[in-house]
C-alpha positions in Angstrom: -13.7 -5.0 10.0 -11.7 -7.4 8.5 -9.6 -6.5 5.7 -8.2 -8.9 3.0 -5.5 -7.4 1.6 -4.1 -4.0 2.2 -3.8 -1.9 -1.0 -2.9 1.6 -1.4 -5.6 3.6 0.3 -4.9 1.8 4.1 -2.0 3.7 6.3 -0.6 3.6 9.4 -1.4 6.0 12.2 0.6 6.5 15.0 -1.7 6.9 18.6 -1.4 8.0 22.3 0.5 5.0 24.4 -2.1 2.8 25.2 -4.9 4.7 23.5 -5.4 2.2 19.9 -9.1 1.5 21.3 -10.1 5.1 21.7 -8.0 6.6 19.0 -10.0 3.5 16.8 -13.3 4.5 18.1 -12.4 7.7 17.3 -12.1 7.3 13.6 -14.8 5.0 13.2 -17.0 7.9 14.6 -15.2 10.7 12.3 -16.5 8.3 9.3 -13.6 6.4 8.8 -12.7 2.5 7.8 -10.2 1.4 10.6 -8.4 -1.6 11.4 -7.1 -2.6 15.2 -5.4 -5.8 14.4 -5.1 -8.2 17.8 -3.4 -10.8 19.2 -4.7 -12.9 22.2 -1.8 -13.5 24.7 -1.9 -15.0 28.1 -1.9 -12.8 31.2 -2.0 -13.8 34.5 -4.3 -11.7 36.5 -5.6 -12.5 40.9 -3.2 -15.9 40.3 -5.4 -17.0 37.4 -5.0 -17.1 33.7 -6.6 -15.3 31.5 -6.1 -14.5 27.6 -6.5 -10.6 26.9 -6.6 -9.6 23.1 -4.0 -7.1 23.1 -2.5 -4.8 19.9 -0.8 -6.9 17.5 1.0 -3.4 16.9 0.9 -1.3 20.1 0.8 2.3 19.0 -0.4 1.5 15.7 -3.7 1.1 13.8 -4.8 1.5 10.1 -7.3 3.6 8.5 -8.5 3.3 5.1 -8.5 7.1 3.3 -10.1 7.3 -0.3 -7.6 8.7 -3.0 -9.0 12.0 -4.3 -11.9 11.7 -1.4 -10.4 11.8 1.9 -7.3 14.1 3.4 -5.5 12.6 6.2 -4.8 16.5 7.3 -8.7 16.1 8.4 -7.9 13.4 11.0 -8.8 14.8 14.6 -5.4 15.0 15.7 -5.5 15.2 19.6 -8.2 12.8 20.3 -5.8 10.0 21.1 -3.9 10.1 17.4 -0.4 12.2 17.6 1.2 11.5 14.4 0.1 12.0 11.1 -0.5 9.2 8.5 2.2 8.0 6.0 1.8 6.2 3.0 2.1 3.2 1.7 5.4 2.3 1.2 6.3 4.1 4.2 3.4 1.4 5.4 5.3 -1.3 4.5 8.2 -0.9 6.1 7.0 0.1 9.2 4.9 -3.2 8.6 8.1 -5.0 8.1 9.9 -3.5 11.6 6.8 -4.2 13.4 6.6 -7.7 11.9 10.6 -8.6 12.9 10.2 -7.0 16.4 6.8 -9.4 17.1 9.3 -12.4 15.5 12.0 -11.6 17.7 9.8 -11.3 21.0 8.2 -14.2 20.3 11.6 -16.1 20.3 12.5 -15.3 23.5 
């Protein structure tokens, strides 16, 4: 899935360490719209290069909920998601930490 734009019914959710690929397959079973963005980054692995998409936000993904429709309380906690979702301008400036700290390691 590939979202456009991110508009009121998209929040974070906070997973397990490690865990945004099972906590994602998690919600996509449960039903829900969910969004694991990546970033490919050179790794070298048995002295050869490879590129491994990794979290663009480790910890993080998105999940679309429906106003009215869906209730985050619903989520399956436990199955790799600990925290609960916040909204969206919580969203954003989680967003905007995230974005500085990507910045900022990328400028070292």
């Amino acid at each position: 899935m590939n979202p456009t734009r991110m508009d009121a019914g998209w929040v974070v959710v906070q997973t397990k360490p490690r865990q945004e690929d099972t906590a994602f397959a998690n919600l996509q079973q449960q039903g829900y719209s969910a969004y694991l963005p990546r970033l490919a980054v050179p790794r070298r692995r048995r002295e050869q290069w490879v590129t491994v998409r990794e979290p663009l936000f480790p910890g993080y993904l998105f999940v679309r909920l429906t106003p009215g429709k869906d209730d985050p309380a619903k989520l399956a906690y436990g199955q790799s998601i600990t925290d609960a979702c916040i909204g969206w301008d919580d969203s954003q400036e989680v967003l905007r930490i995230l974005s500085d700290a990507v910045k900022a390691r990328r400028a070292r």
